[in-house]
N, C-alpha and C positions, 0 to 999 in steps of 0.2 A: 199384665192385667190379672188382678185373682177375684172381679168380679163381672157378672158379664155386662156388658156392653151394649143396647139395642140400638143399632142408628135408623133412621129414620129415613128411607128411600121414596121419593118420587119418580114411581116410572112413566114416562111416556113415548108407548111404543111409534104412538103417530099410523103414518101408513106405510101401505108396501112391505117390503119386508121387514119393516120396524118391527112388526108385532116379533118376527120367530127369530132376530137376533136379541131382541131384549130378552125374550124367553131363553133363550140360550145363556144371555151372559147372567143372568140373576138367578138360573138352575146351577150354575158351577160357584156364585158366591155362596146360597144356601148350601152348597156342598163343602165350600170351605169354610162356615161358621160351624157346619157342623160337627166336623174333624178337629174345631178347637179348646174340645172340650168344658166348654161353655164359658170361653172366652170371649166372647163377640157375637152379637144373631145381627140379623136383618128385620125390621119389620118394612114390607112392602105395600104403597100405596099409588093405585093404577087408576091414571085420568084418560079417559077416552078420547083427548083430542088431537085433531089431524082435520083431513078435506074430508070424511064421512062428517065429523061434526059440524062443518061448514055447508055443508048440504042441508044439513037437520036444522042452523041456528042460522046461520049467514055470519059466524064466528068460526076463526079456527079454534079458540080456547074460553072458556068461560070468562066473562068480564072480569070478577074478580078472583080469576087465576092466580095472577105476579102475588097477591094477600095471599091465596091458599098457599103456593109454593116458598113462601117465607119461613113458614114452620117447621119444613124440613133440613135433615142434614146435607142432603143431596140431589140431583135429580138427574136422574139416568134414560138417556133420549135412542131414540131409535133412529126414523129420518121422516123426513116431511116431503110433501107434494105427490099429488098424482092429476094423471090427465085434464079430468075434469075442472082443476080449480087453476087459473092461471097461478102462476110458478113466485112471482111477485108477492102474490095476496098471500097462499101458506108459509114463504117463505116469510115475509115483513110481520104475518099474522101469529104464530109461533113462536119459531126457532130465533130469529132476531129479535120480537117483542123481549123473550125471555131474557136471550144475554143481555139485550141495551137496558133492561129496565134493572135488570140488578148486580149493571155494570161488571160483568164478566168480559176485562178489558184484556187478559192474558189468555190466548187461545194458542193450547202447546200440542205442535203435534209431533210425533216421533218417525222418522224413515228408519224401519228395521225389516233388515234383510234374513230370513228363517231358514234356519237349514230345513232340505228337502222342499225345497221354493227355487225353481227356476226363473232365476232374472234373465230381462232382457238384455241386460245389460253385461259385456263380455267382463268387466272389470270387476264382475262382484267376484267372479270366480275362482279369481287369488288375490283381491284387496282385503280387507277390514276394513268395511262401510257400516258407518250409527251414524247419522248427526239428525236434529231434530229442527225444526220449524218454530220458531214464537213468530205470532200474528198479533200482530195490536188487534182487538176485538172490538171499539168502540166509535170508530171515527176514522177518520180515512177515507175512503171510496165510498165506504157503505154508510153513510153518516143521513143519509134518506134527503139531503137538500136538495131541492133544486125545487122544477117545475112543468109544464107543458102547457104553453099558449098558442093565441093564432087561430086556429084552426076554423073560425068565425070567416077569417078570409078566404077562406073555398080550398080544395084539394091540394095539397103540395105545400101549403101555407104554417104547418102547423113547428111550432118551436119546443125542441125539449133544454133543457139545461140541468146537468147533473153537476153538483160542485163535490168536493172532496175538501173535509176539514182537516187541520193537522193542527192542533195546540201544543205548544210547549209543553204542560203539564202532561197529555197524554202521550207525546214523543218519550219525554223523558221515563215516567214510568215504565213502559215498555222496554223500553234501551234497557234502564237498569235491572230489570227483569232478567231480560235475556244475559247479561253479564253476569249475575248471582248465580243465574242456571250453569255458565260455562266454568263459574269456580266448583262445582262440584263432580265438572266429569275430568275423564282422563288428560285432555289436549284442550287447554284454558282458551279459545280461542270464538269472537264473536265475529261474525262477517254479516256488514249491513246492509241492507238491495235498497239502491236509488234509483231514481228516476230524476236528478236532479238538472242535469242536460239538456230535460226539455218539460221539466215542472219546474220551474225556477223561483215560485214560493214556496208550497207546502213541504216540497222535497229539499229544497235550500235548508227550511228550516229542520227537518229531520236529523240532513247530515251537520249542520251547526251542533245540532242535538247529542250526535252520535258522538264528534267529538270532545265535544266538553266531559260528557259523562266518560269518555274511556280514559281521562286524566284521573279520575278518581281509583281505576283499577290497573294502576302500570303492570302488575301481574298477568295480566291477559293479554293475549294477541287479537289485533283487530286488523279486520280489511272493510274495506266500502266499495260495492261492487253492482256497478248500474243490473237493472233489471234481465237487459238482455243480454247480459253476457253469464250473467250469474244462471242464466235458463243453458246457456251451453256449458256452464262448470258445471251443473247439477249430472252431468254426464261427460261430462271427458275430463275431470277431475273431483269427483265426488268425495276419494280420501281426502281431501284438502279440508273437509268441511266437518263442524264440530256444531256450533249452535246458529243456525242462521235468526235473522231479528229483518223483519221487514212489514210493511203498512200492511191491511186489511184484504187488500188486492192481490198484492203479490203475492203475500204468503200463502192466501189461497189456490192459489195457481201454482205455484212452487211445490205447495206440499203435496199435490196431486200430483204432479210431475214425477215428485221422487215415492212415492208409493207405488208409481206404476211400474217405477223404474225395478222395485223392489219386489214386483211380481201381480201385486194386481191391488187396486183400490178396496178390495175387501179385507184387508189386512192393515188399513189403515184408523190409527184411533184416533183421540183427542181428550183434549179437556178443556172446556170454560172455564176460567176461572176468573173468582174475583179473591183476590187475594188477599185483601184487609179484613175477608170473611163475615161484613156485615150480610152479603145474602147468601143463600148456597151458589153453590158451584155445578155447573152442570158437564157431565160424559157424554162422550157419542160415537159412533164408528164415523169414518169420514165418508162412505159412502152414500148414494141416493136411496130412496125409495124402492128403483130399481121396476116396476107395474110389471114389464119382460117376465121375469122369474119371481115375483110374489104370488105363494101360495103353493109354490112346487116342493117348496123344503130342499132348496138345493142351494140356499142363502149363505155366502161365507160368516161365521158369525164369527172370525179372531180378529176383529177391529172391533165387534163390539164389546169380546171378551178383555183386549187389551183395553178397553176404553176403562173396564171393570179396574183393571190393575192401577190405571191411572186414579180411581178412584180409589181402592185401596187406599193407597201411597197418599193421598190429600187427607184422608180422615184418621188419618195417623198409624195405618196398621202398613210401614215400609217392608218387612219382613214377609207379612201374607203377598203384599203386588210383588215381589221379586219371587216367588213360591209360583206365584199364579201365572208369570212370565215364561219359567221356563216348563212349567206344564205346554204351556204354546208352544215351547220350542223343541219339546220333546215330541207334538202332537204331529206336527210337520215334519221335521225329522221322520218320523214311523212312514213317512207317505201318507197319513189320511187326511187328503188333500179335497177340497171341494170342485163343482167343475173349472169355475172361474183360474185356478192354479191348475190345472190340466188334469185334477182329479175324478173321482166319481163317486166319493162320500156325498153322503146329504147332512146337513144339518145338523140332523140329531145324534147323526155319529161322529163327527167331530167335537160337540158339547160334551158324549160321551166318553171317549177319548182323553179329552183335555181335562176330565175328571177325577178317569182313572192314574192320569201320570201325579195329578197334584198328590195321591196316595204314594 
């Protein structure tokens, strides 16, 4: 680039400890615009919504939010929910609103394991463990159907039904997602998580899905691997694993699984994406809200930093997220660890830190 560049960020910290890892991870971008000798800036724009603003409006987000959030390049989230607002309402009211309405159907999240991070897990200690997580993000378990009746009929009466969608079209995109992702890492390799054994539509049609599409990439190695067993590979065979590809459910459950594995949920990131790039695209750490430790400054913020990288790498700067990676991996490394990883940094000094290595 020899001219600069301003991209155009939406932050929203939300609640909880949203506010002090966005502030974290958008203090270490402006530090790395600004070392690129005016290569690239940030311009930042900060929307107050979360459960304070559901309090004030009876809205988690301003009505015509999804309109404002169209105009930018990106939008960079913190986490949603707290006590007071049932978990459903910020949840469907936010963070879902935003990915379903501007079809961010590719939710990629990565398990990495950092040096100077004690896993649980005895096998990180001399394997080579990466493999990453794709989530179909728009259908599936969380597809919002169903209903709740009855209840008219007195106590113990009342009916819920949750259905779970699975379309061809969003099978397939997904699937092939995750195969393009596996051609570009080291061990070309997709493994699919079913449930077909005892969902015998949605998941039939998945792995129907799985295989058609992996006729088109004989280059790649594939396994199809029920749900629950693939929850015991994610730990008594972990090298095995390169890009996993599973529904909305699993992979959410999976990817926390293997982050935990990997030292603690606060070193876990993400990214929304919509990939044909008609809306932005949104980053996030994978963790909660977290109410316990909001406001102590003792918030792991390298899930939301890595969320940053991942955001990088989407808006075209590969070079600065792999820069801004291994600052994380130097930062950990040093031991400046937060308590959640058995440390006693706060916050601000691992932001700090993670600053000082990208120099």
């Amino acid at each position: 680039m020899t001219s600069q560049h301003t991209y155009r960020i939406a932050a929203i910290p939300a609640d909880g400890v949203g506010a002090e890892v966005v502030a974290a991870g958008s203090a270490v971008l402006d530090a790395l615009a600004a070392a690129s000798h005016g290569a690239f800036a940030f311009e930042w724009t900060e929307f107050p919504w979360g459960c304070d603003h559901y309090a004030r409006t009876g809205r988690m987000m301003d009505e015509d939010g999804l309109e404002t959030l169209k105009e930018f390049d990106a939008i960079y989230f913190g986490a949603v929910g707290w006590p007071s607002v049932p978990d459903h309402i910020s949840l469907w009211g936010l963070r879902l609103r935003i990915c379903q309405g501007f079809d961010q159907w590719a939710n990629v999240r990565p398990v990495r394991f950092l040096p100077g991070v004690v896993s649980p897990l005895r096998k990180a200690d001399h394997a080579e463990l990466d493999w990453v997580v794709v989530r179909e993000n728009s259908e599936g378990e969380y597809s919002g159907l169903g209903g709740r009746n009855l209840s008219a009929r007195g106590p113990g009466s009342e009916v819920a039904v949750q259905s779970a969608l699975f379309t061809e079209a969003g099978c397939e995109r997904i699937i092939r997602f995750a195969f393009d992702l596996a051609r570009t890492r080291a061990r070309r390799k997709v493994s699919s998580v079913t449930k077909s054994n005892a969902q015998q539509y949605g998941m039939v049609l998945w792995d129907e899905v799985f295989a058609r599409v992996a006729a088109d990439y004989p280059d790649v190695e594939t396994e199809s691997v029920l749900v629950d067993a693939m929850s015991a590979k994610f730990v008594l065979h972990p090298e095995d694993l390169s890009v996993v590809v599973a529904s909305n459910l699993h992979a959410d459950i999976l990817s926390d699984l293997g982050s935990a594995m990997a030292g603690s949920l606060g070193l876990a990131s993400s990214a929304n994406l919509n990939p044909e790039r008609r809306f932005p695209s949104m980053f996030e750490p994978v963790h909660g809200s977290a109410p316990d430790i909001a406001g102590r400054g003792v918030a792991n913020p390298i899930g939301a930093i890595g969320s940053a990288a991942l955001m990088l790498d989407h808006l075209g700067l590969p070079d600065e997220a792999a820069r801004l990676n291994k600052a994380i991996e130097a930062t950990t490394a040093a031991g400046v660890l937060t308590p959640d990883l058995g440390g006693s940094a706060k916050t601000a000094e691992v932001t700090a830190a993670v600053i000082d290595h990208l120099a």
